[in-house]
C-alpha positions in Angstrom: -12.8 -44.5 49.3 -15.7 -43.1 47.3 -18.9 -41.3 49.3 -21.4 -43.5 50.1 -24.9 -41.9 49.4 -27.8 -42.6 52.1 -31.2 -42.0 51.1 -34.9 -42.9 52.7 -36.9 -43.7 50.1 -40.7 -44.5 51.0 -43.3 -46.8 49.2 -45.7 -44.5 47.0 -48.4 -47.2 47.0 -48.0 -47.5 51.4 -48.3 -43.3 51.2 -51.1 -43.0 48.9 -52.8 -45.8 51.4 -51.9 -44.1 54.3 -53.6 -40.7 52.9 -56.8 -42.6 52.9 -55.7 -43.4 56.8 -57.6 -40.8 59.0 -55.3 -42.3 62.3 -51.9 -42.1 60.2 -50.9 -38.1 60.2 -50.3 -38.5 56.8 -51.4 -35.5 54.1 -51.0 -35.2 50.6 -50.4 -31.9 50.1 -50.2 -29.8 46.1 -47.4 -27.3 46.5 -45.6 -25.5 45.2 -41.2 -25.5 45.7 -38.8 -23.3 45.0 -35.1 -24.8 43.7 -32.2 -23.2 42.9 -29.8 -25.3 40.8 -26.3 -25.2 39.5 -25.6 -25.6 36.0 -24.2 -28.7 36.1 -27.8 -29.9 37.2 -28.6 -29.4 33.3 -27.0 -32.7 32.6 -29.5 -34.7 34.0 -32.4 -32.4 35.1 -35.1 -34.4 35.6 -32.5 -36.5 38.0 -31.3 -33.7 39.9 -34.9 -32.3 40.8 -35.2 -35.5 42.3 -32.1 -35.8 44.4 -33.1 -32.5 45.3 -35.7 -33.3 47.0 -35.1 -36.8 48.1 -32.8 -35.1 50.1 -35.4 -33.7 52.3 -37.3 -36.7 52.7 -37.1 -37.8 56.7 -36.6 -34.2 57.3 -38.7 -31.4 59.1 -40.2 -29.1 56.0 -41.2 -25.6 57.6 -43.0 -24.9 54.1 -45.0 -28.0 54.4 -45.4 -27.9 58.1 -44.6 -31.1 58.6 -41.8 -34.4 57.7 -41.7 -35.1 54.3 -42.1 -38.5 52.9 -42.3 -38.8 49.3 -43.6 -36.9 46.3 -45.1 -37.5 43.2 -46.5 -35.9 40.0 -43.8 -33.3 39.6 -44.5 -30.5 36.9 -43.0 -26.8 35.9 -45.6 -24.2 35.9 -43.4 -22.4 33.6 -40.8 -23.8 31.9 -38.2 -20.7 32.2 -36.1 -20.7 35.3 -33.9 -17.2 36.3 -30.6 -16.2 36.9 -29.5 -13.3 39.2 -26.7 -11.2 37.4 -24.5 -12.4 40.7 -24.7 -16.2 40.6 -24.8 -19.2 38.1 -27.4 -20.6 40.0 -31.2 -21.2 37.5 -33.9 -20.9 40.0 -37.4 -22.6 39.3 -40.3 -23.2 40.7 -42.2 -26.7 40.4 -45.4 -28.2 41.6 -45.6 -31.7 43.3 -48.1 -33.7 45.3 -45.8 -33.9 48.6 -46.8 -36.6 51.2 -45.8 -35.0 54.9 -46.0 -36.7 58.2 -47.9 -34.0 60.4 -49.6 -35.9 63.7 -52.1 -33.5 65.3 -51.8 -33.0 69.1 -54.1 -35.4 70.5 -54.8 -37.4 68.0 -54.6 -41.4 69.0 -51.6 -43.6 67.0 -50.6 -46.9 67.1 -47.5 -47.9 67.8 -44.4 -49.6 69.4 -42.5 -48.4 72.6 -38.5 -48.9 71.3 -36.6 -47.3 73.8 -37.3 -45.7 77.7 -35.5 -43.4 79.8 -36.4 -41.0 82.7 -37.9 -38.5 80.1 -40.2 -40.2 77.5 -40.7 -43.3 75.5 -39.3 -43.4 72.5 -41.7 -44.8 70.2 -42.0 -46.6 66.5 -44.9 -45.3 64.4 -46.6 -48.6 62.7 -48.2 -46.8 59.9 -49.1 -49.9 57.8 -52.3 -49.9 57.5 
């Protein structure tokens, strides 16, 4: 059986409209991200940087503060990478617009209760605006 890959993969034109959102704890924030990739990322390279980090979308980014959702408008500040004299691994540094989740603590949201128990409500964001 071959792996199956699983990837969340968010609307750009719902994130850009959610930006605009002041309720929906979405940012667009310019940063900047480090990558370290093998060589056999130099196949395809503007396809690995972005299973690179499609990877981390859904997931808790401590750079970013925040859940990453998407990205857009990737670019190379410089377009050298670097190899240590120890590994085979080019690292580079890129520049994206990255769209992260990060709901300030009191801040009113809508959305649905999905799931209760003796602890706390398990709720489902509705960020469509």
């Amino acid at each position: 059986m071959g792996k199956f890959k699983i990837g969340i993969k968010f609307d750009i034109k719902l994130l850009n409209t959610l930006t605009n959102n002041i309720n929906s704890g979405v940012e667009i924030l310019r940063s900047k991200h480090h990558l370290s990739l093998h060589p056999i990322h130099l196949n395809d390279f503007n396809k690995s940087i972005r299973d690179i980090l499609s990877g981390g979308i859904a997931k808790y980014n401590k750079n970013l503060s925040g859940i990453l959702l998407g990205y857009q408008n990737i670019k190379l500040p410089v377009d050298i990478g670097f190899i240590n004299y120890d590994s085979c691994y080019i690292h580079i540094d890129l520049e994206a617009d990255f769209f992260v989740f990060k709901p300030e603590i009191g801040k009113e949201m809508q959305g649905v209760v999905n799931r209760k128990n003796q602890l706390y409500p398990q709720l489902m964001l509705e960020l469509a605006v």
